[in-house]
Backbone as CSV, one residue per row, in Angstrom:
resi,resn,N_x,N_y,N_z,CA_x,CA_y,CA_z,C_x,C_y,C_z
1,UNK,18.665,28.774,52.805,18.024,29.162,54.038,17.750,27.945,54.922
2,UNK,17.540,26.783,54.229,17.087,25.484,55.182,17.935,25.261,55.773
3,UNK,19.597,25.083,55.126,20.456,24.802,55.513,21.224,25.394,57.161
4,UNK,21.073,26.790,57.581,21.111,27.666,57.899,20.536,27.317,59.180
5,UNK,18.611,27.417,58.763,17.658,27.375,59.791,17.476,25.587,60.601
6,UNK,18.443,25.002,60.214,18.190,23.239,60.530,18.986,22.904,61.931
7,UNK,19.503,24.522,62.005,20.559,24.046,63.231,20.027,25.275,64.464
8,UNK,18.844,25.906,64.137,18.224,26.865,65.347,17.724,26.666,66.229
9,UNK,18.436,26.509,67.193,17.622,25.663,68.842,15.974,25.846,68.223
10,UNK,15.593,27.509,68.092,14.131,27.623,68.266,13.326,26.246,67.382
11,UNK,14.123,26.494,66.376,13.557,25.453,65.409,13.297,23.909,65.869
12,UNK,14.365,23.827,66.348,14.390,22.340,66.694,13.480,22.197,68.054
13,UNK,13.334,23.081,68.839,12.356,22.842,70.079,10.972,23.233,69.636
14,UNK,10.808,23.841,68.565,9.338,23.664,67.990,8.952,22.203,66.951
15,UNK,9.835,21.611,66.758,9.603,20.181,65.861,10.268,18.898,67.241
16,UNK,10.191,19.588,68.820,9.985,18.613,69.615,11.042,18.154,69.860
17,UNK,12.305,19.043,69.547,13.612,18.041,69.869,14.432,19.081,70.809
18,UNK,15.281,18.580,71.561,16.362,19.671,72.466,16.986,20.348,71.549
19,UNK,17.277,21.788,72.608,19.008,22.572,71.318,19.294,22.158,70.874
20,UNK,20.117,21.186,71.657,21.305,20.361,71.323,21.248,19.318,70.566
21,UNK,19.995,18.752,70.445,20.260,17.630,68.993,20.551,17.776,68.088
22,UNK,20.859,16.786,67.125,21.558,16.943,65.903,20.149,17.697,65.058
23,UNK,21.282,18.237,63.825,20.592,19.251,63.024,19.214,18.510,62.516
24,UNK,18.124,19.304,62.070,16.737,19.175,61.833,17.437,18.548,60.155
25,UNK,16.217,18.263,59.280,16.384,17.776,57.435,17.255,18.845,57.099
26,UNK,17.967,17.971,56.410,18.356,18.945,55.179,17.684,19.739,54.228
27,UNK,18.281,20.766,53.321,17.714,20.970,52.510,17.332,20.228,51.062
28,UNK,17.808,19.165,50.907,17.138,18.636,50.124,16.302,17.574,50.268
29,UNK,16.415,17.238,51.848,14.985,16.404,52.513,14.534,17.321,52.140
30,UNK,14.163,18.452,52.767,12.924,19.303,52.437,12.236,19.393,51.334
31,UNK,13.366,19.918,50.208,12.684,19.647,48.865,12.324,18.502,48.363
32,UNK,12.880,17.566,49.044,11.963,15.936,48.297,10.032,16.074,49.135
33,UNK,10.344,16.433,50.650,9.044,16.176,50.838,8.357,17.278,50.279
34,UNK,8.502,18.850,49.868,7.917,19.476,49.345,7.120,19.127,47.661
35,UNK,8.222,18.512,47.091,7.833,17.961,45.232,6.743,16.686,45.481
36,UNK,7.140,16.033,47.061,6.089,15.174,46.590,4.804,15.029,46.918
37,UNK,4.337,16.048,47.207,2.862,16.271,47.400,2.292,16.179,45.873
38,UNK,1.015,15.747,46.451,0.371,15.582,45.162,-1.057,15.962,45.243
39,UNK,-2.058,16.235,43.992,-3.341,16.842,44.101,-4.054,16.086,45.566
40,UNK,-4.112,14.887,45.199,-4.951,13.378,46.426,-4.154,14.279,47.934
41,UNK,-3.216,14.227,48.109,-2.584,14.198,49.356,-2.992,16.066,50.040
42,UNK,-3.416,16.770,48.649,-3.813,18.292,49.152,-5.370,18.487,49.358
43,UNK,-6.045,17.299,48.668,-7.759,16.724,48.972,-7.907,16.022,50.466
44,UNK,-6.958,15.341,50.961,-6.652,14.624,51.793,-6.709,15.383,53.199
45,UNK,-5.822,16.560,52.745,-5.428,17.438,53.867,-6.517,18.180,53.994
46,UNK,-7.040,18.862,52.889,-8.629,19.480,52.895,-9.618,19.149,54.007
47,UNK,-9.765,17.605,53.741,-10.473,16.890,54.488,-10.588,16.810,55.679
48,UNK,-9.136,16.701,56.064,-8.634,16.786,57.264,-9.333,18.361,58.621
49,UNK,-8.807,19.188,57.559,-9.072,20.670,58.340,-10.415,20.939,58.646
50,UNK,-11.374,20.224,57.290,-12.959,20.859,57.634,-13.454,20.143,58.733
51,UNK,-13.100,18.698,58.725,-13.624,17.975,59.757,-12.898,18.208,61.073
52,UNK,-12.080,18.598,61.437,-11.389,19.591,62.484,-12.496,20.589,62.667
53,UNK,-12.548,21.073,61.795,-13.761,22.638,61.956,-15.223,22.160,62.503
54,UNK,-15.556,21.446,61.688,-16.560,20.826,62.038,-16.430,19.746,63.594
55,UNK,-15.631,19.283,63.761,-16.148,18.865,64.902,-15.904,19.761,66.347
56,UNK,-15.447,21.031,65.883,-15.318,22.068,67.044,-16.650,22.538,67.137
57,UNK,-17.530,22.050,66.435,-19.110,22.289,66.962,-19.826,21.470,68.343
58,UNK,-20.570,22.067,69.230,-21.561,21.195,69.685,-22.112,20.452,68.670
59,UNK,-22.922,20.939,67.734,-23.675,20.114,67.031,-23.101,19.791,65.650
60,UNK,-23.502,19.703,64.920,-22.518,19.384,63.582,-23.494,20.426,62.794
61,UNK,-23.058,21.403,62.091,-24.015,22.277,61.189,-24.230,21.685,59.970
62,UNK,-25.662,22.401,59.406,-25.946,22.277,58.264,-25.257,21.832,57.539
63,UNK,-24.726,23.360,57.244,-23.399,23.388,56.339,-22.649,24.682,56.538
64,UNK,-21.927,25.062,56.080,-20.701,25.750,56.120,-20.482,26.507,54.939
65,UNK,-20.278,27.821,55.074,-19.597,28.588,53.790,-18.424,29.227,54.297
66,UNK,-17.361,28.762,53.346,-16.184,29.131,53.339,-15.716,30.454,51.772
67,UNK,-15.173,31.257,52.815,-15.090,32.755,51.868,-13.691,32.822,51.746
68,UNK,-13.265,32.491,51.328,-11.422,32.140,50.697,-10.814,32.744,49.422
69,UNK,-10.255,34.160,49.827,-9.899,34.568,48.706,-8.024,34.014,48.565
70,UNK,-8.289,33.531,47.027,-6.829,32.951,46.699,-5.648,33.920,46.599
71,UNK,-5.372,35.247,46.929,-4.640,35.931,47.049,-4.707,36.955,47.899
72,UNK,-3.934,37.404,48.637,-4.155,39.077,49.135,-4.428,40.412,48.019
73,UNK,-5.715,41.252,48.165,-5.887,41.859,47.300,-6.799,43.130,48.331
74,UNK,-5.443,43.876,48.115,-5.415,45.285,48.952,-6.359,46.146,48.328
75,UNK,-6.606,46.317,47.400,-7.606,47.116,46.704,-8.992,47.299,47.006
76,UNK,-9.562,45.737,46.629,-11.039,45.248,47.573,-11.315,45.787,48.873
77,UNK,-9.856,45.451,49.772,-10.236,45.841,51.438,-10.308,47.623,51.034
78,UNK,-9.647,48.126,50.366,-9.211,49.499,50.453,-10.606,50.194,50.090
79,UNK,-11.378,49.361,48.697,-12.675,49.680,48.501,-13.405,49.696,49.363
80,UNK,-13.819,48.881,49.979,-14.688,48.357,51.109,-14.333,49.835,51.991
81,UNK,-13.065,49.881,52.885,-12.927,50.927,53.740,-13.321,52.347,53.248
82,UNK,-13.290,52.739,52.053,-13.371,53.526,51.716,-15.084,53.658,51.547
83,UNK,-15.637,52.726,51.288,-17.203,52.812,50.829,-17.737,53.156,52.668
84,UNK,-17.156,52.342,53.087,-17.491,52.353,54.815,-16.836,53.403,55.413
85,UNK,-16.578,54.578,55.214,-15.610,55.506,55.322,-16.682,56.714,54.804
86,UNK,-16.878,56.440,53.860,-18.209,57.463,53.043,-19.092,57.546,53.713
87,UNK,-19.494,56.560,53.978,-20.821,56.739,54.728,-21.017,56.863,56.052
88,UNK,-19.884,56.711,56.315,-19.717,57.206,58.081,-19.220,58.786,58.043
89,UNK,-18.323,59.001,57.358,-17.795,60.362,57.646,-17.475,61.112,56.385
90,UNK,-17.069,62.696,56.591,-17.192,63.158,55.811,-16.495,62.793,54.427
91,UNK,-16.529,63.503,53.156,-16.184,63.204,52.297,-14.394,63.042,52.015
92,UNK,-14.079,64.269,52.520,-12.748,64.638,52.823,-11.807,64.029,53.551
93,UNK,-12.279,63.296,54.511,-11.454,62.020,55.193,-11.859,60.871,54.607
94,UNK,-12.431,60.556,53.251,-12.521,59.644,52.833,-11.172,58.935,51.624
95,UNK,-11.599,60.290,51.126,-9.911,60.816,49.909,-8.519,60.336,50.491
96,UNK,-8.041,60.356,51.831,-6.944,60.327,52.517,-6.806,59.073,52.777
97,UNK,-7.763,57.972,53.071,-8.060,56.571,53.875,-6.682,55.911,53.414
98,UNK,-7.060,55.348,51.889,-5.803,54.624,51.481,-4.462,55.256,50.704
């Protein structure tokens, strides 16, 4: 797929270069810079984003809670709608939701 996508104008004018320049990395640039990330360099980047977040404040807050679930999990939301579904309306359009 890299191979493929390295030569897509769109591509290349979103990483800042004309149509017409020569093709974007290869695919096995890619996979070298992908393997070489490492734990430090994903702490690094961490770092990076909160203090981004944080300085989109006027003031600098307290602190911050971050609610980050590590997967998509359709069930939970489906619970939730459904509990919020109950109690708004009848029983019978609750059964149907998900």
């Amino acid at each position: 797929m890299h191979d493929t996508l390295r030569s897509d104008p769109v591509f290349k004018m979103i990483a800042d270069r004309a149509p017409d320049d020569r093709d974007l990395a290869s695919q096995p640039t890619i996979s070298r810079i992908e393997n070489s990330v490492t734990p430090a360099d994903l702490l690094r980047l961490e770092d990076w984003f909160i203090q981004r977040f944080v300085d989109s404040f006027d003031e600098e807050p307290d602190a911050i809670t971050l609610d980050i679930d590590t997967f998509a999990d359709s069930t939970s939301v489906c619970l939730f709608a459904i509990e919020y579904t109950r109690r708004r309306r009848s029983a019978e359009r609750v059964a149907s939701f998900c």
